[in-house]
N, C-alpha and C positions, 0 to 999 in steps of 0.2 A: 100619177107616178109613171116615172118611162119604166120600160123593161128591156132589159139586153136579149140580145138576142138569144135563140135555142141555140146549145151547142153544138159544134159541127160534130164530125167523125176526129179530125182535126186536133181540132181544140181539146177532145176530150182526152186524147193521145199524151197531152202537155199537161193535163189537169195535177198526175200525179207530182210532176216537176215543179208547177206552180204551187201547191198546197205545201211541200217540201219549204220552199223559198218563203213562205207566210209562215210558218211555223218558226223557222230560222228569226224571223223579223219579226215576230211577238217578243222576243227578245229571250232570258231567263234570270228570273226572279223568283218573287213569290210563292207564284201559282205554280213554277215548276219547281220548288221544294218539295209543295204539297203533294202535288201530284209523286213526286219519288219514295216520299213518304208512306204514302196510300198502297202504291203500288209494294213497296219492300214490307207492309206489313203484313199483304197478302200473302205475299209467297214466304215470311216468316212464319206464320199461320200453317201456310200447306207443309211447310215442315215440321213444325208442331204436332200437326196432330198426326202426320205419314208416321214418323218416328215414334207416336206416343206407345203405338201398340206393341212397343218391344220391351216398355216396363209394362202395359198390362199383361202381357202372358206369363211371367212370372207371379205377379200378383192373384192373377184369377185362375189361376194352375190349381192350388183345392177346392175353388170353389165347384169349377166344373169338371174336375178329377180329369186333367188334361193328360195324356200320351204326346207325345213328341211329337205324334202326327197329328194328333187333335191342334198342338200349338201351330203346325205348319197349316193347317186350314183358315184359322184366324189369321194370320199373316196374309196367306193368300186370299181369302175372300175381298179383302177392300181394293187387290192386286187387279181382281176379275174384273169390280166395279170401274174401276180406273181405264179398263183395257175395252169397255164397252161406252166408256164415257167419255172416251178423251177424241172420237169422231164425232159425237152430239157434241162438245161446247164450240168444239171448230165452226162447225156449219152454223152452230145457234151466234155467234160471234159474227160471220160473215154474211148475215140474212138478216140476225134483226138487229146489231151494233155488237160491240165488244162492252159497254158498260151493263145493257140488257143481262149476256151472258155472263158475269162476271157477279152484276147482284144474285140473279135466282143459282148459283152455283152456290154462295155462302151461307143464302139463306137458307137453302134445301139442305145444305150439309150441317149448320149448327143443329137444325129441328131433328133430322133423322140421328146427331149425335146426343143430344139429351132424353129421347127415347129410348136408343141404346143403353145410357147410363143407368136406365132403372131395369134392364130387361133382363128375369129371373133363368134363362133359358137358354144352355148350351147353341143348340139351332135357329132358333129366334135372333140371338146372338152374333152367328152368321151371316144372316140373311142382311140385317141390319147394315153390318159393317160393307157386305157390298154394295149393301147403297150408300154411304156415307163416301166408301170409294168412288163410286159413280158422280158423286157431284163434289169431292173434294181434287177432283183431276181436271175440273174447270178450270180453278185456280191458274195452277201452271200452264195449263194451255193456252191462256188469252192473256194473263197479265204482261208476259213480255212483249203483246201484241199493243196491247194497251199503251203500256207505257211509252214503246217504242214510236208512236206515230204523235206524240206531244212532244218528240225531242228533232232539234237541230241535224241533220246530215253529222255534221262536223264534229258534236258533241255525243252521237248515239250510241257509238263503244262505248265511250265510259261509262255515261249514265245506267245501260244494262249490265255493264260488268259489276257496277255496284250492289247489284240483283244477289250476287252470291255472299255478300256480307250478310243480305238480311236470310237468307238460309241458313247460314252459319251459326246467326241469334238464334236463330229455332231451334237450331238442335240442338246446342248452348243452356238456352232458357226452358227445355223440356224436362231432360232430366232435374234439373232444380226447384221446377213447381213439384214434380215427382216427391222429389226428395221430403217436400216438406208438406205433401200430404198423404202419400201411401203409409207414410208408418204411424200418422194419426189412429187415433184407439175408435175409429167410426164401425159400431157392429149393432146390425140391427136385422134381427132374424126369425120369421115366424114360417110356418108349415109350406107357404106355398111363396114368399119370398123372401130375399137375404139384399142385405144394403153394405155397401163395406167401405172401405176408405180408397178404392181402387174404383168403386163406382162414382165416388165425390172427382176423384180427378178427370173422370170419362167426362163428367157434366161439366168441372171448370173449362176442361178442351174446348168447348163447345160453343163457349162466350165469345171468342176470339171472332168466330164468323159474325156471329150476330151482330158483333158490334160494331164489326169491322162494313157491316153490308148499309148500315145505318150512315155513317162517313161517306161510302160510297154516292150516296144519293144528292149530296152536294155537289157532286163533280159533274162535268158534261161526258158528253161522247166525243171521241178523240174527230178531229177535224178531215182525218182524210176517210175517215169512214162516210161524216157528212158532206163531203165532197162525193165520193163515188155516189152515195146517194142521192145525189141530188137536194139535198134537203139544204138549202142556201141560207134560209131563216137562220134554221139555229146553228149553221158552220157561221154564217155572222158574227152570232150573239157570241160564239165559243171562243172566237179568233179575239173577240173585241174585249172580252171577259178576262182572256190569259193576256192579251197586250198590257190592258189598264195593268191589271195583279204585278206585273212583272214590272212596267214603268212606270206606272201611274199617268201616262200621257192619254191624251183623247185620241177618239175611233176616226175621227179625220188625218190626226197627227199619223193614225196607223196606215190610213187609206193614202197618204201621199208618202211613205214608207213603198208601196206597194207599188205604185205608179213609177216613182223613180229608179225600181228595180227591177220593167219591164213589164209589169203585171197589170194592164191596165184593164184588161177584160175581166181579171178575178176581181181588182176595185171595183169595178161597175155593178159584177154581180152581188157582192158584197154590200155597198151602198143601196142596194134597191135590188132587195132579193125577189127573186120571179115566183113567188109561192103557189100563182095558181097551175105550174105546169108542175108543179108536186101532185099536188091531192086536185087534178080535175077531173077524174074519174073512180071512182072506188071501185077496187077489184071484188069478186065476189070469193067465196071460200076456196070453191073449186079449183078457181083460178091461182087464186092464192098455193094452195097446194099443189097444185101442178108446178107451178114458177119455183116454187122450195125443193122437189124433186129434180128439178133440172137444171137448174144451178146447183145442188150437189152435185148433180152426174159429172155438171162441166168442170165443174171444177176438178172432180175428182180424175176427168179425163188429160186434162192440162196438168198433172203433176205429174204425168207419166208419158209424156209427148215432148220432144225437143224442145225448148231447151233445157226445159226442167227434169229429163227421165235418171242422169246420169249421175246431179246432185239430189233427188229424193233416194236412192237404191241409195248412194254412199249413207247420206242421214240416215234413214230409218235401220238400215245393217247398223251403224256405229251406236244409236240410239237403244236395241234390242240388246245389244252387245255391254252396253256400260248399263241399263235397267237390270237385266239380269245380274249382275256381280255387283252392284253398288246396294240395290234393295234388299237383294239375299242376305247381304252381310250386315248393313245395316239396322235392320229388322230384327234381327236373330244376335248383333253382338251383347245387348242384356243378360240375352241367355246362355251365351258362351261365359261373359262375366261372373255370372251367378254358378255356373257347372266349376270355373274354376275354383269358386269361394270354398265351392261345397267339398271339391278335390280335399284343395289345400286345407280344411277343418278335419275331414274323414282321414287323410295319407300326410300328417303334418312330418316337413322336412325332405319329401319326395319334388320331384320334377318331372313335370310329363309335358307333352304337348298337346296341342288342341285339341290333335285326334285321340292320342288317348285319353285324355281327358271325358272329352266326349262319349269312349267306350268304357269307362268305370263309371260314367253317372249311370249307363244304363243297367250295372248290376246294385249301385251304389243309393241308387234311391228308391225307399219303399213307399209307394203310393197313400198306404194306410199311416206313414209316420209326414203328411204331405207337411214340408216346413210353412211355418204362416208370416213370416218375415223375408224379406229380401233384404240383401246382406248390404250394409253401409258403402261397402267399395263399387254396387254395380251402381248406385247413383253417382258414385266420385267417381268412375271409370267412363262412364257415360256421358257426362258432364266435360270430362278433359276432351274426349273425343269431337265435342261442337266447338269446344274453344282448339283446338290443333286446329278446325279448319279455315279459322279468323285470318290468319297470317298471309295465307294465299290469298284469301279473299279479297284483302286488303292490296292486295300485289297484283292483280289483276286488271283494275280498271285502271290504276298508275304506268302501268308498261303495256297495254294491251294493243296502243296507238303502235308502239317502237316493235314489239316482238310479233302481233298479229296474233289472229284467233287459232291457226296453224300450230303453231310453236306450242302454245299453251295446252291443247289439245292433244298432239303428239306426246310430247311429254309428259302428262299426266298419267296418262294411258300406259306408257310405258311404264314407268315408276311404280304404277299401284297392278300392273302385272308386277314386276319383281319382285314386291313385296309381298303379294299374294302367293309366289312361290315358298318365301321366306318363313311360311307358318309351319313349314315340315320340321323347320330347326328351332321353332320354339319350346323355350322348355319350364315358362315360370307365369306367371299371370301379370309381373313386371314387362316381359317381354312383349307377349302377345297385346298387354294396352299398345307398348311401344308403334308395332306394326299395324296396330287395327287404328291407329292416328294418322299415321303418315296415308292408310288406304282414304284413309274417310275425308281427308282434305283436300287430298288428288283425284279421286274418281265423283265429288260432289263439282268438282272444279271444272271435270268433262260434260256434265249435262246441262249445266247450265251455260257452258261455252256454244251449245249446238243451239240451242233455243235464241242467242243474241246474233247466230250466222244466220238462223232462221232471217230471221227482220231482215238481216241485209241482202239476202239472195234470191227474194222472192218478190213480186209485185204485191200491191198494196191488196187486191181483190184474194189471191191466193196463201197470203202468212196467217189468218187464220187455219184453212183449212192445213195449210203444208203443218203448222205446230201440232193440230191437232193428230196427224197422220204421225208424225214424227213421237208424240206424247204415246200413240197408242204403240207404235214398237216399245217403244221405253217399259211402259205399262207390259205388255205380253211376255217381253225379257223378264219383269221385275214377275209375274204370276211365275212363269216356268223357273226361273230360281228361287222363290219361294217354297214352291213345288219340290225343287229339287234339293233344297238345304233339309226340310225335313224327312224325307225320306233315306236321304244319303248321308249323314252326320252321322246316324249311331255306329251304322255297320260300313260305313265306303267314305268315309273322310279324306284320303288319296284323292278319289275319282274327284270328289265336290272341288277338292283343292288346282286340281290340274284345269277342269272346264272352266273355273273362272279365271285362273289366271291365260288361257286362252283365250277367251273373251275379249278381257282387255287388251292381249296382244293385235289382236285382230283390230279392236278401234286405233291403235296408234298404226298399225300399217296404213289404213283408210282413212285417217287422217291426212297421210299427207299426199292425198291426191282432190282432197274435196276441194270443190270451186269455192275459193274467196273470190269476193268482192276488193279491186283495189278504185282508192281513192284518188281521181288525178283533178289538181286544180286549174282549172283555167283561168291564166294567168290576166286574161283581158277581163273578165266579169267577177275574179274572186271566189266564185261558187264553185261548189263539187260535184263532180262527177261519178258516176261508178261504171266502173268493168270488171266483168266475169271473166274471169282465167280459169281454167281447171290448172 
């Protein structure tokens, strides 16, 4: 067998342009159905279960005789796991593949959530849920990473904008398994544990990763991973796997694909992958470990070094800024729904607002008379809330070419500021769905827009770690408003109402300075280009 030669400095420099251009020329088909598929049920999943815990706190409010703060600690503990997890799937993603990271992140999180489901114990309870956080913040970190390096230049807005439809399902189809198992008659209670129908929905949660981590194992590792890797074997087998799936044409048919559009070095390698300058030496542990601390370090020192320092501070500000107001609210509107129910039963014919509202559950509910039902409207209120967010969703990856990640960003940000103003003149629990609709389809529309500018404004070696960096602002935002909805809702509902809508004002100003990426075609090759503008 010949072998091509070892890569230059050079060549390596083009690798990522070349890998780009064979991706393009696999064509799309198939395989990239499948792959969109995979990838939206993922992050359907991470919103599933992010979101599940705003019908558990209602529901397991008697069991573990919850305070308001007690509910803001559940909330926040999976926040913590998130905020210490979301720099592991990075590094774990950019060290040993993005599909590595992406299986042990589902499988760790299904396990630690049906252990949860059975666990009789306030604290136990906690402890759990930050780890379920800790490996359910893989998810989002790596799939738009994932996805993103199986898609076309040409094609990769859309296909990631379509990312926010399958969030959308999630918190759509969450309250609805809800609905139709929390009010199940499941009671099963002896001295030292209690089983209920709130612990049945923890364990259905649960299935989603499992099963979803199984699918996963059919799939390859995205190509330009096994490019930077070096590992030519199996970028062959991957390249040659998604060409067939998508055309059905042979791996020659592909390699002269390849040749005729300047790529004749990545043919060669391809055709007669050089395996033994992979594995001609086995590192030892040590070694091993050394090499993983320093490729963190580098990495981490390159996101913060020109020309990267000016787009990571805008991300991770904008990312901390929309985590914080999007999970606080989100988390906790269950329980703003159910505070109203309970209003609106105890003060029938009255109108209050949120905050008061808020301040009459605190005199209005007795712990000893704890209610064991959750009221029919927080599931239909919860429910409408995923489906408001369909429409944008849908509207995103359709105009995202013509308006830009900009536009959609700005405006979002701004909108779900205004409307977070708008909860001072709520006065009915018709109203406040009203608003907490319009919030939950424009501030879900901002974080998933940062994660698809991610892929475009970073090099192939650094979008792992930059999401991951970016995920853990989101994450720290999403603990300190967690943090702070519970402690500030009974007695400071003003103050809660002002910082978030600040928040978001602050990501639409800083939105419209972040660096996009524009696309310019060259008009002699057909291919695309990118440039960084601030």
């Amino acid at each position: 067998m010949v072998l091509p030669p070892e890569p230059t400095k050079n060549q390596n420099q083009i690798k990522e342009q070349d890998i780009e251009l064979a991706v393009g020329l696999a064509g799309f088909g198939k395989f990239s159905i499948k792959i969109i598929l995979l990838c939206g049920f993922i992050f359907l999943n991470s919103a599933f279960n992010i979101s599940s815990v705003g019908l558990v706190l209602p529901s397991a409010a008697c069991d573990f005789n919850l305070t308001t703060i007690d509910k803001g600690r559940i909330t926040s503990s999976p926040m913590l796991g998130m905020l210490f997890g979301s720099y592991f799937w990075g590094c774990l993603a950019d060290l040993s593949g993005r599909k590595s990271a992406l299986l042990l992140s589902l499988l760790s999180h299904g396990l630690f959530e049906i252990i949860l489901s059975i666990t009789p114990n306030y604290w136990i309870f906690i402890v759990l849920k930050f780890f379920s956080g800790f490996c359910v913040t893989g998810h989002g970190a790596v799939v738009f990473t994932y996805l993103g390096e199986f898609q076309a230049p040409k094609i990769r807005e859309k296909i990631l904008s379509t990312m926010e439809s399958a969030w959308s399902i999630g918190l759509l189809a969450m309250p609805l398994v809800g609905w139709l198992i929390i009010p199940l008659d499941v009671n099963y209670t002896t001295n030292y544990f209690s089983y209920h129908s709130w612990n049945l929905f923890v364990f259905i949660c649960s299935l989603g990763s499992i099963l979803i981590s199984i699918w996963l194992l059919s799939f390859p590792e995205t190509p330009k991973y096994l490019a930077e890797s070096n590992n030519f074997e199996k970028l062959s087998k991957t390249l040659d796997h998604m060409h067939y799936e998508n055309t059905g044409q042979t791996f020659d048919d592909y390699l002269k694909k390849l040749e005729d559009n300047g790529c004749n070095y990545l043919s060669l390698i391809l055709k007669n992958p050089p395996s033994n300058l992979i594995n001609s030496r086995r590192p030892s542990r040590a070694e091993k470990t050394f090499d993983l601390f320093m490729k963190i370090f580098s990495q981490a020192v390159d996101l913060i070094r020109p020309p990267f320092l000016i787009r990571t501070i805008i991300i991770c500000v904008i990312m901390y800024c929309l985590g914080s107001s999007y999970y606080a609210l989100i988390l906790w509107f269950p329980e703003l729904f159910q505070r109203f129910a309970i209003f609106e039963i105890n003060h029938p014919g009255e109108t209050a607002s949120v905050c008061r509202v808020s301040e009459k559950n605190l005199t209005s509910i007795n712990m000893n008379e704890c209610p064991t039902n959750i009221s029919t409207d927080v599931y239909f209120h919860t429910a409408i809330l995923g489906a408001a967010c369909i429409p944008l969703s849908i509207m995103l990856p359709i105009f995202v070419e013509k308006l830009g990640y900009k536009f959609y960003l700005v405006l979002s940000s701004a909108i779900a500021s205004s409307v977070t103003m708008g909860l001072f003149f709520v006065e009915t629990s018709f109203q406040n769905l009203i608003l907490s609709c319009i919030f939950e389809a424009f501030t879900s529309v901002g974080t998933c827009i940062i994660l698809c500018i991610i892929v475009e404004i970073y090099p192939t070696k650094l979008r792992g770690i930059a999401s991951a960096v970016s995920v853990f602002f989101c994450r720290l935002g999403a603990l300190m408003g967690n943090s702070l909805f519970g402690y500030l809702i009974d007695e400071h509902c003003v103050t809660l109402i002002i910082i978030i809508a600040t928040q978001l004002l602050v990501s639409a100003i800083l939105g419209l300075i972040i660096p996009i990426k524009k696309k310019i075609i060259d008009k002699t090759t057909n291919n695309f280009h990118d440039v960084t503008k601030l």
